[in-house]
PyMOL CGO cylinders between C-alpha atoms (Angstrom):
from pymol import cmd
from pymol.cgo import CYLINDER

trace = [
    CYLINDER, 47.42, -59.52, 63.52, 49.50, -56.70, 62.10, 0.3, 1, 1, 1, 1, 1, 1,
    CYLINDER, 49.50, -56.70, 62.10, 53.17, -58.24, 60.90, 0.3, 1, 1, 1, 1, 1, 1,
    CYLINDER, 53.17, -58.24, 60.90, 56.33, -56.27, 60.96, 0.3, 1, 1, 1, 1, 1, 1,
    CYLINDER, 56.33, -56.27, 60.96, 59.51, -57.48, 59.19, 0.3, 1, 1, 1, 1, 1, 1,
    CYLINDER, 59.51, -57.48, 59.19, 62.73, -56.45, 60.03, 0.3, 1, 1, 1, 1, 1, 1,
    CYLINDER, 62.73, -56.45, 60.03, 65.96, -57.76, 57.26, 0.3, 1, 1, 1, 1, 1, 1,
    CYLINDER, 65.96, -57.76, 57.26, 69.49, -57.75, 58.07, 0.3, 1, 1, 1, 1, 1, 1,
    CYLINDER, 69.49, -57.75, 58.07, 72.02, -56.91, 55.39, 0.3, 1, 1, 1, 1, 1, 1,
    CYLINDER, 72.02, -56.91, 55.39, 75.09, -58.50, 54.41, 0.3, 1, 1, 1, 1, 1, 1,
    CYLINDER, 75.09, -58.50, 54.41, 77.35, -60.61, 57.12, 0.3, 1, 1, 1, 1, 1, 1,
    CYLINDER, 77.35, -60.61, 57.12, 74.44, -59.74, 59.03, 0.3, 1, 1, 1, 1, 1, 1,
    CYLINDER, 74.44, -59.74, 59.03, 71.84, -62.09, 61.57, 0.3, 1, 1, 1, 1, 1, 1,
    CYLINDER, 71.84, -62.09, 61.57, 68.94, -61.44, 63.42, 0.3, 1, 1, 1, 1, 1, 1,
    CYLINDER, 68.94, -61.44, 63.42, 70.37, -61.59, 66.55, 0.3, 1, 1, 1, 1, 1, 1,
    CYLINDER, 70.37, -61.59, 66.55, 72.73, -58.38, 65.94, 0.3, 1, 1, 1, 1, 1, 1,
    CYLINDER, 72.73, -58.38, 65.94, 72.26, -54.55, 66.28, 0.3, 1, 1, 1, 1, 1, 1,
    CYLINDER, 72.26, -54.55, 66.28, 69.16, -53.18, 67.82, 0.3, 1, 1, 1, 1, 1, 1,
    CYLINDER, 69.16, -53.18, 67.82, 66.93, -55.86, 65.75, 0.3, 1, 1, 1, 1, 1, 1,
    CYLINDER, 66.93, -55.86, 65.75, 66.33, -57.98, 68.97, 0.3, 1, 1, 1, 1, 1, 1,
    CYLINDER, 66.33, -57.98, 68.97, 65.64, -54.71, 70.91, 0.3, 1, 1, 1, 1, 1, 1,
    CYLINDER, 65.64, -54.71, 70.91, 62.74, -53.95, 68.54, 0.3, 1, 1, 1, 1, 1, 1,
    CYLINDER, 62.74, -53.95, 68.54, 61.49, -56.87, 67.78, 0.3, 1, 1, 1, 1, 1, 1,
    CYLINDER, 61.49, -56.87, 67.78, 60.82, -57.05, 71.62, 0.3, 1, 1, 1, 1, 1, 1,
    CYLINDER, 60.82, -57.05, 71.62, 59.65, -53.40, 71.67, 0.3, 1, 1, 1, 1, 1, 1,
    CYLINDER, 59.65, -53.40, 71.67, 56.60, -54.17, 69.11, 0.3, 1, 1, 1, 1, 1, 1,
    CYLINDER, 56.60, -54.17, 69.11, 55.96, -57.66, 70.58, 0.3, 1, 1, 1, 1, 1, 1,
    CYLINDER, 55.96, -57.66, 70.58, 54.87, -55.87, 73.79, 0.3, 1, 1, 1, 1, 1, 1,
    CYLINDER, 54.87, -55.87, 73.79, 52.53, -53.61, 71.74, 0.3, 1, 1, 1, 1, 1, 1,
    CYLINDER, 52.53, -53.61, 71.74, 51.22, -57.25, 70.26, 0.3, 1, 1, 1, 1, 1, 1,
    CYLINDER, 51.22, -57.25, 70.26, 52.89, -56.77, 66.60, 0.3, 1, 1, 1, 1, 1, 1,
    CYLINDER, 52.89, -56.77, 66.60, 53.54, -60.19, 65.01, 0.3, 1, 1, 1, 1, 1, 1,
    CYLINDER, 53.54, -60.19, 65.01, 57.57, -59.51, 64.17, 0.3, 1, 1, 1, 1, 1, 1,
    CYLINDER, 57.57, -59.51, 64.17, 59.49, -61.66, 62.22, 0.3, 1, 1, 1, 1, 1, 1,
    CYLINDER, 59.49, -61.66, 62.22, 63.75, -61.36, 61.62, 0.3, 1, 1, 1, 1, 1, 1,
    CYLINDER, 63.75, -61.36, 61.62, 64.39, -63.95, 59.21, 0.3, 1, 1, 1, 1, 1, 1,
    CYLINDER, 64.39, -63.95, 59.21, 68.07, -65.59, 58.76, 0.3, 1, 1, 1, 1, 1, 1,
    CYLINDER, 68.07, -65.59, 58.76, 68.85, -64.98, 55.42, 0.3, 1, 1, 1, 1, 1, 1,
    CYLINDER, 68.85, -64.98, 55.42, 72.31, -66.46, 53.98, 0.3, 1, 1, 1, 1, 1, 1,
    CYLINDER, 72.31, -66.46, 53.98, 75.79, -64.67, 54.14, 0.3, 1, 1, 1, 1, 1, 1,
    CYLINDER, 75.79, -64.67, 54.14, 78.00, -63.81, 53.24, 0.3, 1, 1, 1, 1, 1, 1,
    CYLINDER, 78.00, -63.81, 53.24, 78.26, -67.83, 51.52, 0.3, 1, 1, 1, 1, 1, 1,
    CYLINDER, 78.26, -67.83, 51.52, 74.97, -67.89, 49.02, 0.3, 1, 1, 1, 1, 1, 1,
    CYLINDER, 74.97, -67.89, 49.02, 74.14, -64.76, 49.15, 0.3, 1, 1, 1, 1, 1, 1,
    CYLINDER, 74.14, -64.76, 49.15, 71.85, -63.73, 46.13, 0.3, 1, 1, 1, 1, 1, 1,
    CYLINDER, 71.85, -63.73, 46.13, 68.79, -62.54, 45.39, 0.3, 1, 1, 1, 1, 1, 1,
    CYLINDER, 68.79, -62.54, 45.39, 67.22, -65.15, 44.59, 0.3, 1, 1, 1, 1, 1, 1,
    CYLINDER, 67.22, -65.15, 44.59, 68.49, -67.15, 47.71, 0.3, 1, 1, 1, 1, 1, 1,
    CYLINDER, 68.49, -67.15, 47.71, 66.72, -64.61, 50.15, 0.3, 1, 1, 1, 1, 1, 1,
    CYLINDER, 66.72, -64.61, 50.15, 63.79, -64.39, 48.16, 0.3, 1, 1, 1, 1, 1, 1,
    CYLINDER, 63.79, -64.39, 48.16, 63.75, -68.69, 48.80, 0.3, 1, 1, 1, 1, 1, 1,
    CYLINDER, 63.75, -68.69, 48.80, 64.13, -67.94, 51.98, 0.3, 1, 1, 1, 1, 1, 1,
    CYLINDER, 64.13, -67.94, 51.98, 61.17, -64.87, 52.31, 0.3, 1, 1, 1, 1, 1, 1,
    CYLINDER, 61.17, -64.87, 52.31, 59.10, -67.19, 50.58, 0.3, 1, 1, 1, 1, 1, 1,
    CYLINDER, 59.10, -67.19, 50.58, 58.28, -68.50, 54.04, 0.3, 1, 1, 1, 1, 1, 1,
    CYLINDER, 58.28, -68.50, 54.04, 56.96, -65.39, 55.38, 0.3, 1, 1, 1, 1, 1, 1,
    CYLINDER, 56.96, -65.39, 55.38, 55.09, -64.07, 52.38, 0.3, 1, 1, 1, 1, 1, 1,
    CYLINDER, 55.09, -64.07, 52.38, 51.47, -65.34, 54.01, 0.3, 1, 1, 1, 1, 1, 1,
    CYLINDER, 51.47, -65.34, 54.01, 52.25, -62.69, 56.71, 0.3, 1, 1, 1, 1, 1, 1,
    CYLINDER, 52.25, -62.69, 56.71, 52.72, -59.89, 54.37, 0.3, 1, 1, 1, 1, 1, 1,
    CYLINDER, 52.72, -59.89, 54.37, 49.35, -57.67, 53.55, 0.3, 1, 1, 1, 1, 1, 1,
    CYLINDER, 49.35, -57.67, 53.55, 47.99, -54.39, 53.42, 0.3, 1, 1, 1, 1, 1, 1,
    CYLINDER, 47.99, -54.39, 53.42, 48.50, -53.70, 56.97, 0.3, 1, 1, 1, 1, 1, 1,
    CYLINDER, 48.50, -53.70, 56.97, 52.16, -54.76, 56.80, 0.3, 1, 1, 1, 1, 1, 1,
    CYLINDER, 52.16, -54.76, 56.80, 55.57, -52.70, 57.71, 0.3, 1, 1, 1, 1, 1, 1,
    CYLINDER, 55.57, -52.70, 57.71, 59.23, -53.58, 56.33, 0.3, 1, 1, 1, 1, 1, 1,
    CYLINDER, 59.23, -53.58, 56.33, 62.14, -52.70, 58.27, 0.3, 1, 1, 1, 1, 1, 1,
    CYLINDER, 62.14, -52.70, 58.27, 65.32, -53.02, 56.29, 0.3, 1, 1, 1, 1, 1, 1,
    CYLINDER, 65.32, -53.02, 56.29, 69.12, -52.47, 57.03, 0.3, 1, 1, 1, 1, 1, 1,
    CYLINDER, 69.12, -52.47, 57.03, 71.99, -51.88, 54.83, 0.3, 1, 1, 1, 1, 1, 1,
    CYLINDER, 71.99, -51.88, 54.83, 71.79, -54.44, 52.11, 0.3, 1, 1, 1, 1, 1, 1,
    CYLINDER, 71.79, -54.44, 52.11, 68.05, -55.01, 53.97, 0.3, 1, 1, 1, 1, 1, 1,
    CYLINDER, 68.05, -55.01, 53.97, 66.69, -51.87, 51.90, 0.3, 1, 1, 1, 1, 1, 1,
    CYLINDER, 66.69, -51.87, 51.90, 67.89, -53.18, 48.80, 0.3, 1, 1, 1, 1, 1, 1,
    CYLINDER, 67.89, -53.18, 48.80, 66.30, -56.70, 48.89, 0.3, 1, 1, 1, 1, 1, 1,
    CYLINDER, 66.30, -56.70, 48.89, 62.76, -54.98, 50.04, 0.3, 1, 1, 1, 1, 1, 1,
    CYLINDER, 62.76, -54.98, 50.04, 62.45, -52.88, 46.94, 0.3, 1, 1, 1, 1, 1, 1,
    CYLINDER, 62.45, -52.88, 46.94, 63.37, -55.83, 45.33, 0.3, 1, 1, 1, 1, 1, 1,
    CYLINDER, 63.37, -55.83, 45.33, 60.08, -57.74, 46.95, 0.3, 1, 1, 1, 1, 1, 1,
    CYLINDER, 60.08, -57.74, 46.95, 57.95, -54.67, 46.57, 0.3, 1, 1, 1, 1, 1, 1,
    CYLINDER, 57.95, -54.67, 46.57, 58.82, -54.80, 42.74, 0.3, 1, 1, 1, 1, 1, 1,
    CYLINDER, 58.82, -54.80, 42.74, 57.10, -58.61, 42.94, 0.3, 1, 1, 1, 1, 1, 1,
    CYLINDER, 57.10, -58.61, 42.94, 53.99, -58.19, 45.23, 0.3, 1, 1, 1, 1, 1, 1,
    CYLINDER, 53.99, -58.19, 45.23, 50.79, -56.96, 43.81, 0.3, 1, 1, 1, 1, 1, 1,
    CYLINDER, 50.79, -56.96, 43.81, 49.41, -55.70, 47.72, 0.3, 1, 1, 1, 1, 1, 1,
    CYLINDER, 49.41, -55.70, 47.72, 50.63, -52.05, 48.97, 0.3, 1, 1, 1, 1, 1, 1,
    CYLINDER, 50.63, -52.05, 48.97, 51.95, -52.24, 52.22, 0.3, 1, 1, 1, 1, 1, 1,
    CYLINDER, 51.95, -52.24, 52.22, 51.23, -49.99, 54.98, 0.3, 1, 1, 1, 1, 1, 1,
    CYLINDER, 51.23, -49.99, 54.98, 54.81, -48.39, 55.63, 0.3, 1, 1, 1, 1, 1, 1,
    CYLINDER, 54.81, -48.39, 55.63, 58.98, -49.67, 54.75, 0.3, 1, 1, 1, 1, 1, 1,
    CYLINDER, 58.98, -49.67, 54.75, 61.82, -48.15, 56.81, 0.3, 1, 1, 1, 1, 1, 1,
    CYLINDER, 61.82, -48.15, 56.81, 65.09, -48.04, 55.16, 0.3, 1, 1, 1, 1, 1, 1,
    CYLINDER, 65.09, -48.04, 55.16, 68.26, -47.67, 57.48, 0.3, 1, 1, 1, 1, 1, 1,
    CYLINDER, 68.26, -47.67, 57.48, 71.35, -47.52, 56.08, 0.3, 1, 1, 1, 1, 1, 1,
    CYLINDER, 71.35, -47.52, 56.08, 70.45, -48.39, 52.75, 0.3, 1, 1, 1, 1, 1, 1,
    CYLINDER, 70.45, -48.39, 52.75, 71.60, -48.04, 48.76, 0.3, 1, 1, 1, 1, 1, 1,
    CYLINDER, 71.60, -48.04, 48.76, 71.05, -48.62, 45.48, 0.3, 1, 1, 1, 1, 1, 1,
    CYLINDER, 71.05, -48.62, 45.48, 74.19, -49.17, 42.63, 0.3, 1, 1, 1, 1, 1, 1,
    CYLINDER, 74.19, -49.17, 42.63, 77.58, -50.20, 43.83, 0.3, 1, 1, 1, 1, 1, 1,
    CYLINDER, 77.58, -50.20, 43.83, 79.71, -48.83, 46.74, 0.3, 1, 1, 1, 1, 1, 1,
    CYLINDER, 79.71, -48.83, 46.74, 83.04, -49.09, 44.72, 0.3, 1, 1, 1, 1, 1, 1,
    CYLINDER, 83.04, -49.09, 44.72, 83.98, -51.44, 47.78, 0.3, 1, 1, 1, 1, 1, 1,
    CYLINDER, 83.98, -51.44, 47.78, 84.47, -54.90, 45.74, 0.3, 1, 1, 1, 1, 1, 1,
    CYLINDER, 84.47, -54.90, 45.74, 84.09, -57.08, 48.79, 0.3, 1, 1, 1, 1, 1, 1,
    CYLINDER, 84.09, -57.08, 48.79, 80.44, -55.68, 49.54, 0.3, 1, 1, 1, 1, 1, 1,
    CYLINDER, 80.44, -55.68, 49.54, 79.79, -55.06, 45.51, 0.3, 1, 1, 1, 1, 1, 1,
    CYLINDER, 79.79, -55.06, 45.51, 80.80, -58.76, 44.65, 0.3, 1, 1, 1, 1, 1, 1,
    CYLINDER, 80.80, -58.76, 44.65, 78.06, -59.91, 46.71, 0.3, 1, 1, 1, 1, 1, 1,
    CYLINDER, 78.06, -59.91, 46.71, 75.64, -57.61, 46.58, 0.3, 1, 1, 1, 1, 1, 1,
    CYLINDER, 75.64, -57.61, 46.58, 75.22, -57.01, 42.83, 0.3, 1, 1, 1, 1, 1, 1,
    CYLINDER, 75.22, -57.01, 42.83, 72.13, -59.36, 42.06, 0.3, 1, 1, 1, 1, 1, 1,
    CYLINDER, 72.13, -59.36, 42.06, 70.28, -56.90, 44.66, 0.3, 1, 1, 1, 1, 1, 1,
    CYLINDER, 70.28, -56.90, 44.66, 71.52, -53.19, 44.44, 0.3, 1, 1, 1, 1, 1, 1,
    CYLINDER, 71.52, -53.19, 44.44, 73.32, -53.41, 40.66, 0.3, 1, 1, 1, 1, 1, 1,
    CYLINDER, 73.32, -53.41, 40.66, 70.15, -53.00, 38.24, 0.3, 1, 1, 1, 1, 1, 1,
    CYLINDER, 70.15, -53.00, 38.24, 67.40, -50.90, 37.40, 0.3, 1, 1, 1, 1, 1, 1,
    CYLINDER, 67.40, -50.90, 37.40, 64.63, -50.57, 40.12, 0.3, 1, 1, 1, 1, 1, 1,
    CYLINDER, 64.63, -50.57, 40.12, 61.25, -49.96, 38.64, 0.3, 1, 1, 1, 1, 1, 1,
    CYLINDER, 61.25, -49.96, 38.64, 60.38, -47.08, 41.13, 0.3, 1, 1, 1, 1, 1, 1,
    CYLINDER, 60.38, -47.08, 41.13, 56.97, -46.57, 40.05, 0.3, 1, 1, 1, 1, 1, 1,
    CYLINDER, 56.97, -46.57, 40.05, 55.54, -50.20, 40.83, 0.3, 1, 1, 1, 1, 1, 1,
    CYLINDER, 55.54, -50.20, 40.83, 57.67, -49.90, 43.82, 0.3, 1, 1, 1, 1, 1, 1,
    CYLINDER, 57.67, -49.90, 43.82, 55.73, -46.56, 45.27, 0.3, 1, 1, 1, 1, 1, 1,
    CYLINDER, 55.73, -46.56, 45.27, 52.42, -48.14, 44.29, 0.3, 1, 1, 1, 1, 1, 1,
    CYLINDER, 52.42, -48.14, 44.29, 53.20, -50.96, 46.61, 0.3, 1, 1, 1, 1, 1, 1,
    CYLINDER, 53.20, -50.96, 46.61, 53.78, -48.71, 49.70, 0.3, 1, 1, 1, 1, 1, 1,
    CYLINDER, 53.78, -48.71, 49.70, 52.21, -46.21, 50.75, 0.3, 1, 1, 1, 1, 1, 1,
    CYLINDER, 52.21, -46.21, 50.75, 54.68, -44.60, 53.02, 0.3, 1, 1, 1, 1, 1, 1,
    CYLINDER, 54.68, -44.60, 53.02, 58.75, -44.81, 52.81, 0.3, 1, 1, 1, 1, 1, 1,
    CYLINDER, 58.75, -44.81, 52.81, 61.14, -43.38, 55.34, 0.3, 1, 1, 1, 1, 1, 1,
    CYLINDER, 61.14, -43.38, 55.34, 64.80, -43.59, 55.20, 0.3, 1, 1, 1, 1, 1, 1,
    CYLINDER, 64.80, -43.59, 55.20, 67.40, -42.91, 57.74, 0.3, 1, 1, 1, 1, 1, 1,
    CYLINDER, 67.40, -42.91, 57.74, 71.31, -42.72, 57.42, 0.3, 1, 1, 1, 1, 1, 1,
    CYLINDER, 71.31, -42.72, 57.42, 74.03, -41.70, 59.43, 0.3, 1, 1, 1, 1, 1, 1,
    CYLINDER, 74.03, -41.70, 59.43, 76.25, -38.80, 58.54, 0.3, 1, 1, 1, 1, 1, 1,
    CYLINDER, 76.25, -38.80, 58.54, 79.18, -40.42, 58.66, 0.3, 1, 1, 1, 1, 1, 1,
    CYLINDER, 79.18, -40.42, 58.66, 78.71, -44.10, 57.43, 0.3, 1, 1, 1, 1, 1, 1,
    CYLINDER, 78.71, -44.10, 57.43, 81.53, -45.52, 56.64, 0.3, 1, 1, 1, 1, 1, 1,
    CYLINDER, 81.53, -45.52, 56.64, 80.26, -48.13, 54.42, 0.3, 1, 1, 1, 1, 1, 1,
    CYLINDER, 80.26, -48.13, 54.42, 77.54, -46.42, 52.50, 0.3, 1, 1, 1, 1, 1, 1,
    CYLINDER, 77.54, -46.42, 52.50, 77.93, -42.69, 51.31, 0.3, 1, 1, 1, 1, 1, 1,
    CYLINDER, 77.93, -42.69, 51.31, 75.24, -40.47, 52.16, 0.3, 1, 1, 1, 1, 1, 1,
    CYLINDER, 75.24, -40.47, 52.16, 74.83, -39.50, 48.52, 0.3, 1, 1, 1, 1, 1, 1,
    CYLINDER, 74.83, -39.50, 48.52, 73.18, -42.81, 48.76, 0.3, 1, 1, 1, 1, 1, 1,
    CYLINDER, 73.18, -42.81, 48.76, 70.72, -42.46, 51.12, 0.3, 1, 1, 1, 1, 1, 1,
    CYLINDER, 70.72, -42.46, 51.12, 69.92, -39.03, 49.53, 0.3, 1, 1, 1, 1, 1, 1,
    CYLINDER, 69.92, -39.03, 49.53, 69.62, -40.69, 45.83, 0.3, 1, 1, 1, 1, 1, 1,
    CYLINDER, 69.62, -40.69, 45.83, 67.23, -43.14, 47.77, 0.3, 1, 1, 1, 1, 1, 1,
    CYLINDER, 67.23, -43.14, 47.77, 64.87, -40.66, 49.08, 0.3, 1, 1, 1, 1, 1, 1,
    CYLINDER, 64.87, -40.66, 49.08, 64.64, -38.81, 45.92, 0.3, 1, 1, 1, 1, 1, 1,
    CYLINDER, 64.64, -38.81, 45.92, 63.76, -42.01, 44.09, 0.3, 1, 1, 1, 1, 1, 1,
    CYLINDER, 63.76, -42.01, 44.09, 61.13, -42.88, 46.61, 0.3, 1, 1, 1, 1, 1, 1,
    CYLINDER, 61.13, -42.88, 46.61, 60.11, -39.30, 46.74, 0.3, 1, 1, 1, 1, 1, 1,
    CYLINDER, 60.11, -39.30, 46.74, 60.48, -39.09, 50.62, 0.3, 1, 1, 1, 1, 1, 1,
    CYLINDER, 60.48, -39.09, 50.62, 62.38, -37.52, 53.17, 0.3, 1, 1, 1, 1, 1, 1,
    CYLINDER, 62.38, -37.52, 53.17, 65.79, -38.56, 54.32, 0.3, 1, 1, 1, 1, 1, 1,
    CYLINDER, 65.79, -38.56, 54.32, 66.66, -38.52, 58.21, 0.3, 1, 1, 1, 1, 1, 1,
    CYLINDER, 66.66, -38.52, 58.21, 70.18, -37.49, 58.70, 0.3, 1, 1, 1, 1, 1, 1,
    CYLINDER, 70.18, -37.49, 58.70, 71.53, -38.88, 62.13, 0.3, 1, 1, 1, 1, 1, 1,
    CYLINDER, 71.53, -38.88, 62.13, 74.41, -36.63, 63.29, 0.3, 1, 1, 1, 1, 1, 1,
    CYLINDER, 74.41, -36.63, 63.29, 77.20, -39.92, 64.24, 0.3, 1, 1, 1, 1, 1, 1,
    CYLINDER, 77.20, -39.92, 64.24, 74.74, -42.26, 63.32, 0.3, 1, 1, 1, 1, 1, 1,
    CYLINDER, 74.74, -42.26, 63.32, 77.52, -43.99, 60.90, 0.3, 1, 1, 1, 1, 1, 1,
    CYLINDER, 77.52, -43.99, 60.90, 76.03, -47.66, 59.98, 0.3, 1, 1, 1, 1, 1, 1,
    CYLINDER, 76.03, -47.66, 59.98, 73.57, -47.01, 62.56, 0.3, 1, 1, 1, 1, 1, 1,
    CYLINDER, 73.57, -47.01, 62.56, 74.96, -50.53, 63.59, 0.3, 1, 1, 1, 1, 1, 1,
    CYLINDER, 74.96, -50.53, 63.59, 76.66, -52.20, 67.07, 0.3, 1, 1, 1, 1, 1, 1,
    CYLINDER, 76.66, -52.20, 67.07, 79.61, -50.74, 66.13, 0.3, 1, 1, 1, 1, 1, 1,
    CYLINDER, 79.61, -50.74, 66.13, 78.29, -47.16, 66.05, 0.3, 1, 1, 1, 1, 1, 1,
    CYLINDER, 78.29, -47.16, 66.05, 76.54, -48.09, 69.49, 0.3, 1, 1, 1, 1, 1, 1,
    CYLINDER, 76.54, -48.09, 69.49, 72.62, -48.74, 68.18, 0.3, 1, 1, 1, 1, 1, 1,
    CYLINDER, 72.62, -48.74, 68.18, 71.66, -51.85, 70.23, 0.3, 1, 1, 1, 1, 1, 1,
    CYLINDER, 71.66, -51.85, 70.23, 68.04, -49.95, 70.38, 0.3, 1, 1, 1, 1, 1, 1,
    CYLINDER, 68.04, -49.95, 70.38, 66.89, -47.03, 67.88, 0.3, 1, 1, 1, 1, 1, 1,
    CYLINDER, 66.89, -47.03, 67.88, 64.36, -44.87, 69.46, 0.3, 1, 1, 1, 1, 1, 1,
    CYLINDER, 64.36, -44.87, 69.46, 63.86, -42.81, 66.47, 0.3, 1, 1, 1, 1, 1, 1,
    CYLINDER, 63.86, -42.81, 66.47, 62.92, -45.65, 64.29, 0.3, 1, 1, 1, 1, 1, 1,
    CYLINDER, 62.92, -45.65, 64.29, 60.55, -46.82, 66.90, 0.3, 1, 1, 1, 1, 1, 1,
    CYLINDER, 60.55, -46.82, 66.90, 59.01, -44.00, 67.29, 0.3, 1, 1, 1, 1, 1, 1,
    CYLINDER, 59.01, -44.00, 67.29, 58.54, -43.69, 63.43, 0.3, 1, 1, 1, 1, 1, 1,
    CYLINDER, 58.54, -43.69, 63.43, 57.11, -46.76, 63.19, 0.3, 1, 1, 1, 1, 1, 1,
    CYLINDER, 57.11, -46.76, 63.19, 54.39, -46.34, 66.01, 0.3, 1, 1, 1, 1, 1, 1,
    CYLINDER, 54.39, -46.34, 66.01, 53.31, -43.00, 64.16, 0.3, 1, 1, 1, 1, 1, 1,
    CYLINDER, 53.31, -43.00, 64.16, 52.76, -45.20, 61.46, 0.3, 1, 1, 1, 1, 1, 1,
    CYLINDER, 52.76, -45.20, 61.46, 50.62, -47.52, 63.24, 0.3, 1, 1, 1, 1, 1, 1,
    CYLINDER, 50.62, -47.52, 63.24, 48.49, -45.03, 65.50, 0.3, 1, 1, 1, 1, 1, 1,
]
cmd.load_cgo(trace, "trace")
């Protein structure tokens, strides 16, 4: 059975944003989904949520999608650096490379987003990348997002008032990423 993964970013949780509204969209289409917990903003490095993804590796194969937010983009080009399978599709929302000259995000984030990415390994491990930001995000510029396209040599989505494309910014469901991912899997 096909296995989606969706990854929260920092002070994030499974249970927030329009993760429990997908993950119950592709569950009636019979996708296995997983939203792991992964620490925060306490632990949070690297190498903790990599301890913690270790649990859900098994699921992840050729046939495989990753669905990352915020700092969620960050840790999955992380993993994609480490596996030696290329994925079917990862959607990026919200999500950056380098610091965001905010220290309380940077401080915590800098074992995932504050190094070289090895792009190249990264692209041979997935064969399609999409990224969406909002226009006005107020945590991550969209400079960002763009810089993150052009490294994964894909479009960018620009959502007019999407900011952090969070609850905040009213997204408890994201049609447009749902759609993108059923293209991906019909």
């Amino acid at each position: 059975m096909l296995s989606i993964f969706i990854v929260h970013g920092a002070y994030g949780n499974p249970e927030e944003n329009w993760f429990p509204w997908l993950k119950r969209e592709l569950e009636k289409l019979g996708y296995n989904v997983f939203v792991p917990r992964f620490p925060t903003p306490e632990n949070q490095t690297l190498e903790s949520w990599m301890r913690v993804f270790s649990d859900y590796r098994k699921y992840l194969d050729e046939d495989s999608i990753v669905i990352g937010h915020s700092l969620g983009p960050a840790f999955l080009l992380n993993l994609l650096e480490t596996i030696d399978i290329k994925i079917r599709a990862a959607f990026f929302v919200s999500g950056f490379t380098g610091l965001l000259n905010n220290p309380e995000f940077d401080e915590i984030n800098k074992s995932f987003t504050d190094k070289s990415f090895d792009w190249d390994k990264i692209k041979k491990n997935c064969r399609r990348f999409n990224v969406f930001h909002g226009n006005d995000d107020p945590y991550v510029p969209l400079e960002k997002a763009r810089e993150l396209a052009k490294n994964l040599n894909t479009n960018l989505t620009v959502i007019r008032n999407g900011g952090h494309m969070n609850e905040k910014s009213g997204y408890l469901r994201f049609d447009l990423l749902l759609e993108g991912i059923k293209n991906e899997l019909y």
